[in-house]
ZADO-1210 file (C-alpha; in nm, 4 decimals, padded with zeros to 6 digits):
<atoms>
<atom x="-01.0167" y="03.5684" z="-01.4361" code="UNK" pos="1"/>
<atom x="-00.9025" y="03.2332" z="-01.2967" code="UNK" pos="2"/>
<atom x="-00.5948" y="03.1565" z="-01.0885" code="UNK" pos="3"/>
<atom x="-00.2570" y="03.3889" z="-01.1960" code="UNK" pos="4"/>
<atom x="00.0217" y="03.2164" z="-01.2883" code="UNK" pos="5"/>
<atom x="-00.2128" y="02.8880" z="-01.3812" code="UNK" pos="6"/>
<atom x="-00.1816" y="02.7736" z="-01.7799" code="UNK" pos="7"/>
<atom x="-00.4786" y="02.8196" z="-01.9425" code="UNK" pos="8"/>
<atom x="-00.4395" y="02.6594" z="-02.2507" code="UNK" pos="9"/>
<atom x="-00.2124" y="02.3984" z="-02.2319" code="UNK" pos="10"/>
<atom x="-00.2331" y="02.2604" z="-02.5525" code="UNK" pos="11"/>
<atom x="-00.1218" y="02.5917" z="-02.7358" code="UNK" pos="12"/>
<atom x="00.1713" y="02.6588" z="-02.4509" code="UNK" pos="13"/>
<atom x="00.2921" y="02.2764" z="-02.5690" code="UNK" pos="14"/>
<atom x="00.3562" y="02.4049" z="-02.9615" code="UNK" pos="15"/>
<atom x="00.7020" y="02.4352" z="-03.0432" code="UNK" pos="16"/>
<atom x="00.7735" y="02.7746" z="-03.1465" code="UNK" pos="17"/>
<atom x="00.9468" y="02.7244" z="-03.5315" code="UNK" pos="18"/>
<atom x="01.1774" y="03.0221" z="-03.5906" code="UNK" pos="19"/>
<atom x="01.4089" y="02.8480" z="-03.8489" code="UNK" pos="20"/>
<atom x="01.2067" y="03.0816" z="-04.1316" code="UNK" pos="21"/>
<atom x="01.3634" y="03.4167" z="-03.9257" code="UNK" pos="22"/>
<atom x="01.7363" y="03.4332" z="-03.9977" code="UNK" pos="23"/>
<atom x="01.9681" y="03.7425" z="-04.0582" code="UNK" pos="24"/>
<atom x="02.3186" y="03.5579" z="-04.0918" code="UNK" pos="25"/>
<atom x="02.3602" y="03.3707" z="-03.7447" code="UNK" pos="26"/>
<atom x="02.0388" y="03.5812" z="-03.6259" code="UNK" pos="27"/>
<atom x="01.7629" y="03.4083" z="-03.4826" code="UNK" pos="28"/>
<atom x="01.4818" y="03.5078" z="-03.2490" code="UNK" pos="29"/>
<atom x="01.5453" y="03.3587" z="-02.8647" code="UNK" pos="30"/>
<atom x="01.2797" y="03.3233" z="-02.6125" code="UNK" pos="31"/>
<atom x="01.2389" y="03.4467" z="-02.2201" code="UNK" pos="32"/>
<atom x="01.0940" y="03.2159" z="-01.9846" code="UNK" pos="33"/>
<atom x="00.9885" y="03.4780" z="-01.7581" code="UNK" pos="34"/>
<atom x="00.9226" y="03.8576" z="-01.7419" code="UNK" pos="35"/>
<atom x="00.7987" y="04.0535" z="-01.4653" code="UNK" pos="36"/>
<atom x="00.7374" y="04.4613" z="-01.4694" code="UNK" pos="37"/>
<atom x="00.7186" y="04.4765" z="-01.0604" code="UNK" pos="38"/>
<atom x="00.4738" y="04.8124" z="-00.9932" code="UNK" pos="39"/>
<atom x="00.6380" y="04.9865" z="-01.2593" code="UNK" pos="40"/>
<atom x="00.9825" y="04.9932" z="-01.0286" code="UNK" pos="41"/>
<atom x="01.1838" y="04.6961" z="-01.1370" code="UNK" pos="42"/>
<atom x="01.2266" y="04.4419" z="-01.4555" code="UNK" pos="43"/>
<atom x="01.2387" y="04.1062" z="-01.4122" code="UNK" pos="44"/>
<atom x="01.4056" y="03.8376" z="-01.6583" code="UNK" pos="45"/>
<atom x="01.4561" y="03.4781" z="-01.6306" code="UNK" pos="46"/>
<atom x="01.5561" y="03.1606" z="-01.7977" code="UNK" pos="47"/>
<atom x="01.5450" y="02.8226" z="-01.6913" code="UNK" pos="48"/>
<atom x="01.7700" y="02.5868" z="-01.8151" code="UNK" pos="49"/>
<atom x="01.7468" y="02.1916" z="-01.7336" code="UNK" pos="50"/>
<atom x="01.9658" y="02.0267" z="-01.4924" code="UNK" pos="51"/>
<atom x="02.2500" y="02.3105" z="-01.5553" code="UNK" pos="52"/>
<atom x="02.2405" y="02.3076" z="-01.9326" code="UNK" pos="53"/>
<atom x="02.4605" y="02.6184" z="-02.0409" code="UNK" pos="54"/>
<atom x="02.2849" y="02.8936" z="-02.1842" code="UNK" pos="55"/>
<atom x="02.3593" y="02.9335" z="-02.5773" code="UNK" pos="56"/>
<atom x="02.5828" y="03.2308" z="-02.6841" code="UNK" pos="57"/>
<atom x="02.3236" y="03.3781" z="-02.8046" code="UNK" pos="58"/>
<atom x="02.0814" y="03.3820" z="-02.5887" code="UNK" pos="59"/>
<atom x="02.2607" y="03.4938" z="-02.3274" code="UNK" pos="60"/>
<atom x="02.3952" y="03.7677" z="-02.5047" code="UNK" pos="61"/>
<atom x="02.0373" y="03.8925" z="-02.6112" code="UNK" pos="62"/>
<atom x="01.9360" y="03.8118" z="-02.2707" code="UNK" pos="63"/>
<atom x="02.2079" y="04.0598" z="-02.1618" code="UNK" pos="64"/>
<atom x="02.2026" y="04.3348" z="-02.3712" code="UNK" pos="65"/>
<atom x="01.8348" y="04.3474" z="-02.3207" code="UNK" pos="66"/>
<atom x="01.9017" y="04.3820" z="-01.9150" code="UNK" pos="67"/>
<atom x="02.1313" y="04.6198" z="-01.9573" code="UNK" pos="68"/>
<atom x="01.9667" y="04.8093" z="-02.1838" code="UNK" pos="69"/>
<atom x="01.6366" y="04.8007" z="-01.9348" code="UNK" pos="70"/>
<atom x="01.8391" y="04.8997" z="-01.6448" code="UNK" pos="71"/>
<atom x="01.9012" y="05.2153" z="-01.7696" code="UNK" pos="72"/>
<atom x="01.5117" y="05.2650" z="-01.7099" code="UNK" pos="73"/>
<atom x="01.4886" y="05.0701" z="-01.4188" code="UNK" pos="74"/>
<atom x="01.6584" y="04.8294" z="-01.1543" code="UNK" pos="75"/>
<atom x="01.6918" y="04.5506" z="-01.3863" code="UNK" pos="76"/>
<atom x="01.7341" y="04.1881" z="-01.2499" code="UNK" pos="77"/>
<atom x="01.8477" y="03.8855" z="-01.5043" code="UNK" pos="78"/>
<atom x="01.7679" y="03.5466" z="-01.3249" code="UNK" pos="79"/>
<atom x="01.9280" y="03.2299" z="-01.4771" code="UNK" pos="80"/>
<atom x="01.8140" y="02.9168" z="-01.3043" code="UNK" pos="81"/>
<atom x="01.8025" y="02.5434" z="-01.3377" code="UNK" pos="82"/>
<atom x="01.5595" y="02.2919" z="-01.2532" code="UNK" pos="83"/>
<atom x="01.5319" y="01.9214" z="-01.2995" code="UNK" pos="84"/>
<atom x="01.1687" y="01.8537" z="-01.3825" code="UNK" pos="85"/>
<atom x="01.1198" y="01.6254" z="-01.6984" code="UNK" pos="86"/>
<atom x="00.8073" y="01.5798" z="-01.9392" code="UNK" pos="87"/>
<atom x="00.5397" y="01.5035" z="-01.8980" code="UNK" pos="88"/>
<atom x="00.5893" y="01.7456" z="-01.5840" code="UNK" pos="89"/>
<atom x="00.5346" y="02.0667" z="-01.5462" code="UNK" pos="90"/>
<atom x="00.8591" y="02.3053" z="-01.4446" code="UNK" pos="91"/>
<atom x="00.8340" y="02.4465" z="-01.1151" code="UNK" pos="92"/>
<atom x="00.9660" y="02.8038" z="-01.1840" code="UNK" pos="93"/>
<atom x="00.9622" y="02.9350" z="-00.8146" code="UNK" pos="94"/>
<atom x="01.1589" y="02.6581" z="-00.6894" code="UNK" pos="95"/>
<atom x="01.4111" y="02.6178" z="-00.9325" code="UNK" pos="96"/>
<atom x="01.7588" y="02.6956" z="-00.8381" code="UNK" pos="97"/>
<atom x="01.9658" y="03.0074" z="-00.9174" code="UNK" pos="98"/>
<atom x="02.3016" y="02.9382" z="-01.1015" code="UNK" pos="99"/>
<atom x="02.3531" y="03.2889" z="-01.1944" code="UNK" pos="100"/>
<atom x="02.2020" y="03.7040" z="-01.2240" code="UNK" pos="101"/>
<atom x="02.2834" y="03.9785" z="-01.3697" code="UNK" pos="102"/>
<atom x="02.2352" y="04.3124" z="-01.2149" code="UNK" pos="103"/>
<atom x="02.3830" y="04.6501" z="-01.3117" code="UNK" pos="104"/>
<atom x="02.5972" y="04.5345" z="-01.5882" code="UNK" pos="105"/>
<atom x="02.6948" y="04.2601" z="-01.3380" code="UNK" pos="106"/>
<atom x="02.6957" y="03.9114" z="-01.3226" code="UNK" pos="107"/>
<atom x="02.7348" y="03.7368" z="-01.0051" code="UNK" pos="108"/>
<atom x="02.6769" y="03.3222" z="-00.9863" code="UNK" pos="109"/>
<atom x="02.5149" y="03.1849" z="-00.6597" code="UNK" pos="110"/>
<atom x="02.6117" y="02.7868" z="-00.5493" code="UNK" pos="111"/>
<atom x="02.3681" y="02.8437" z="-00.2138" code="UNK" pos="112"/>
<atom x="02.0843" y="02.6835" z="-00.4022" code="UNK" pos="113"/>
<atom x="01.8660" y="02.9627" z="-00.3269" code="UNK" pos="114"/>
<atom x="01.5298" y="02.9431" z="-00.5592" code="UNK" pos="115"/>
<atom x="01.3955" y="03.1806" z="-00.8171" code="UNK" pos="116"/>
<atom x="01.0957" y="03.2983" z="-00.5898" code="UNK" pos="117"/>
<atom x="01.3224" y="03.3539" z="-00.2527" code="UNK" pos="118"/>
<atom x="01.5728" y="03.5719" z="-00.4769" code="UNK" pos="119"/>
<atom x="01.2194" y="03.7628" z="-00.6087" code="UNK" pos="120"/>
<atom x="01.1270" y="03.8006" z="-00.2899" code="UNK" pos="121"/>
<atom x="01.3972" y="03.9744" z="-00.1695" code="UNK" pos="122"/>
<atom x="01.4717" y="04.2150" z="-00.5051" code="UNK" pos="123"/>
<atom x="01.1103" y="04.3349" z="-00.4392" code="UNK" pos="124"/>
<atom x="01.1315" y="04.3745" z="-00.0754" code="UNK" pos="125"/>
<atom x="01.5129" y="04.5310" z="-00.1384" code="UNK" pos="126"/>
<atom x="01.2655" y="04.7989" z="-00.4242" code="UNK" pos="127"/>
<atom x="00.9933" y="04.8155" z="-00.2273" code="UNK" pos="128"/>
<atom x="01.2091" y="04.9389" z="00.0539" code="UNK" pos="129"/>
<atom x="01.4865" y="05.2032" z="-00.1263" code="UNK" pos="130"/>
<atom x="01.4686" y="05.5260" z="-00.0853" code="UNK" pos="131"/>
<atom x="01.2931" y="05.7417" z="-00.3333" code="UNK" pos="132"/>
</atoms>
């Protein structure tokens, strides 16, 4: 199965995804860094952004509506986060920096430079441990 997480085909995650041929008015499709379904409990979503590039309209409002709309299944967290890696390297997701989340229809925006994974960590220990 190889190593989780791990790229296995680099040279088909480095295509650019063209989606200038799927337009409805100022409609067009967005993309999610990250997703994680944690044990069936909890949704995960996150976006990186580089060096604190705002999020597009958009995307954040598709990015919304879609955490919102999952939290009404499910704790729901929305992760926005920056990071400063540049091509040719790869972006470390785990220690990239938190700007912003959303959680129950809330946003909140963090300046303790607290990283994607610690942030994880403690949503899934917070799920793991609520009552039932």
């Amino acid at each position: 199965m190889g190593d989780r997480g791990i790229i296995a085909n680099r040279e088909f995650a480095a295509q650019i995804r063209e989606f200038s041929g799927l337009r409805w008015g100022t409609i067009t499709p967005t993309d999610i860094d990250g997703c994680v379904d944690y044990h069936n409990k909890a949704w995960v979503l996150f976006e990186l952004k580089y060096n604190n590039s705002e999020l597009p309209f958009g995307q954040g409002l598709a990015l919304e509506r879609q955490c919102d709309d999952l939290q009404r299944a499910k704790p729901t967290l929305l992760i926005i986060a920056s990071h400063t890696d540049e091509p040719p390297a790869d972006i470390d997701a785990a220690n990239a920096i938190v700007v912003k989340y959303r959680y129950n229809h809330k946003w909140t925006e963090l300046q303790n430079g607290k990283t994607v994974k610690a942030m994880l960590d403690e949503f899934f220990n917070w799920i793991d441990n609520a009552p039932a």
